[in-house]
N, C-alpha and C positions, 0 to 999 in steps of 0.2 A: 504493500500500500504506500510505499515510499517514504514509512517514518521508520527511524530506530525503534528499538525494544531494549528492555535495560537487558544486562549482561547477566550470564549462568551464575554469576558468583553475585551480584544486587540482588536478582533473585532469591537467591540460597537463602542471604540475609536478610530479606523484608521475611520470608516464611520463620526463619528464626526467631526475628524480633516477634514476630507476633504469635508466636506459637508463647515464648517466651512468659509475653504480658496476657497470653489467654485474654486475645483479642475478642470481642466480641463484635464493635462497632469501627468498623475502621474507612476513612474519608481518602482520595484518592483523586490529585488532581493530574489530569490526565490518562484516559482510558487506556491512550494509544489501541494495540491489537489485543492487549488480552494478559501478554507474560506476565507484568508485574502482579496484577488484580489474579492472576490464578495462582500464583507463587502467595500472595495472602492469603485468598480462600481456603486453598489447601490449611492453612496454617491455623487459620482462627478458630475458634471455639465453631462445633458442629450447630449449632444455632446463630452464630456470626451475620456477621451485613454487612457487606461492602458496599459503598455508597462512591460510584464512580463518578466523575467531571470531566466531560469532554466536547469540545467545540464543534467535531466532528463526530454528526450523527454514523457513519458509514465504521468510523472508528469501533463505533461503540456494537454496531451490529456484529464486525468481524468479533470484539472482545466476547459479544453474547455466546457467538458461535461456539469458544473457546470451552468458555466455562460453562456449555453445555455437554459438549462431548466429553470433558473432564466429569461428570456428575454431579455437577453443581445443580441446584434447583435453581428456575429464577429468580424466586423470591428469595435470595440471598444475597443476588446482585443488582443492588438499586443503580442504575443506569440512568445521568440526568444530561441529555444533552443543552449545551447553554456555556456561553462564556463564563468562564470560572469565578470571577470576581462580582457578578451579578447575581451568583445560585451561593455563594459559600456564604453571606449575610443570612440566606435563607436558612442555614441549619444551626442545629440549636448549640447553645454554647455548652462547655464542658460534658459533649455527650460523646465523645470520640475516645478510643482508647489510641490509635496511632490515626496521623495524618502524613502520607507521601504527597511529596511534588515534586512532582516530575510534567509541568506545566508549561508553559510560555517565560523563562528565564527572564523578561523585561517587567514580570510580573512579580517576581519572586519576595521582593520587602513586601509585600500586600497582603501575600500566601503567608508570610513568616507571620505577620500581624493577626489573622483571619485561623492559622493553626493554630497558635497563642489561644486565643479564644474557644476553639472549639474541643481544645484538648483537656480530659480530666487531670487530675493531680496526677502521677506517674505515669502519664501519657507518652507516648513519642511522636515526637516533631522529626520528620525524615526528608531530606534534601539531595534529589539527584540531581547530578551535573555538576556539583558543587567547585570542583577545579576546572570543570568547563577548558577541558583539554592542554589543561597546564597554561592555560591564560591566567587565570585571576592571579597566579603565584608571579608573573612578569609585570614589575612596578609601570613598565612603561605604556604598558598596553590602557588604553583610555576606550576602547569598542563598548558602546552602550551596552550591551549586554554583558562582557565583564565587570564592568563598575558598578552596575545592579546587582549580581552575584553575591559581588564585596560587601556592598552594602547591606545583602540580606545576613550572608557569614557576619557581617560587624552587628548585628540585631541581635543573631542567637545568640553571640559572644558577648554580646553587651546585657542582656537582658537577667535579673536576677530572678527570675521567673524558670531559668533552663541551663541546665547543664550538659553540653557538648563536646563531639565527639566527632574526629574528621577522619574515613576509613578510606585508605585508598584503591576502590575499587570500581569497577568499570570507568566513568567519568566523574567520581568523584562523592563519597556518600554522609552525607553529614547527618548525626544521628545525635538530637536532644532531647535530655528526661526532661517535662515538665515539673516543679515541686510540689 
């Protein structure tokens, strides 16, 4: 469909993380095809909700496809198509046990603000792209989407709200406990 999907080993990790925190509710900005949101499913409590966001309705049908032939029920995959920052107001606060985004990068201070919000006390805040392919680490690099990146990394690191964690895998995975 001509977008990436996160990596075997991000994967591996969001199923960890949320197996970990016996996920129940987990928020998911960007559907893309399906890997990451099945890589959770798999992982969260057997009565679990993924509640996906994506702009691209066609996205979300191929993810349907996914995590049906997987044995996922539908009613486990709340699928909202809708730009992410107009649907994420909509959902309730502190109802979320983990929040991935893996979204529109020029978005990402907004997302960081908006998971804040949506995440319970031990929740996880999870940030793909986070090194954004070894830019954000090059002082010189000024491309709107790196300097947004920094700016969300400088949120979660600045915030006494979250405690972070920057793994180096696939393109970068930044992973914060809410207190």
């Amino acid at each position: 469909m001509g977008i990436g999907s996160v990596s075997p080993g991000v994967a591996g990790v969001l199923g960890f993380l949320a197996g970990t925190i016996g996920a129940r509710a987990v928020a998911e900005i960007g559907t893309g095809t399906g890997v990451s949101g099945l890589a959770l499913l798999d992982a969260m409590a057997p009565e679990g909700v993924l509640t996906s966001i994506d702009s691209e309705p066609e996205h979300q049908g191929a993810a349907r496809t996914v995590f049906t032939a997987a044995g996922h029920a539908n009613r486990r995959a709340r699928l909202i198509a809708g730009a992410a920052l107009q649907v994420l107001p909509k959902l309730s606060d502190g109802a979320y046990d983990l929040v991935f985004v893996d979204g529109d990068p020029l978005e990402y201070v907004e997302y960081v603000e908006q998971g804040l919000r949506l995440l319970r006390p031990g929740g996880l805040l999870v940030l793909h792209h986070a090194l954004a392919g070894g830019r954000v680490a090059d002082e010189s690099n000024e491309d709107d989407e790196v300097v947004i990146i920094r700016e969300a990394l400088a949120a979660v690191k600045e915030s006494e709200e979250l405690s972070p964690v920057l793994l180096p895998l696939g393109d970068g995975l930044l992973v914060a406990r809410r207190a």
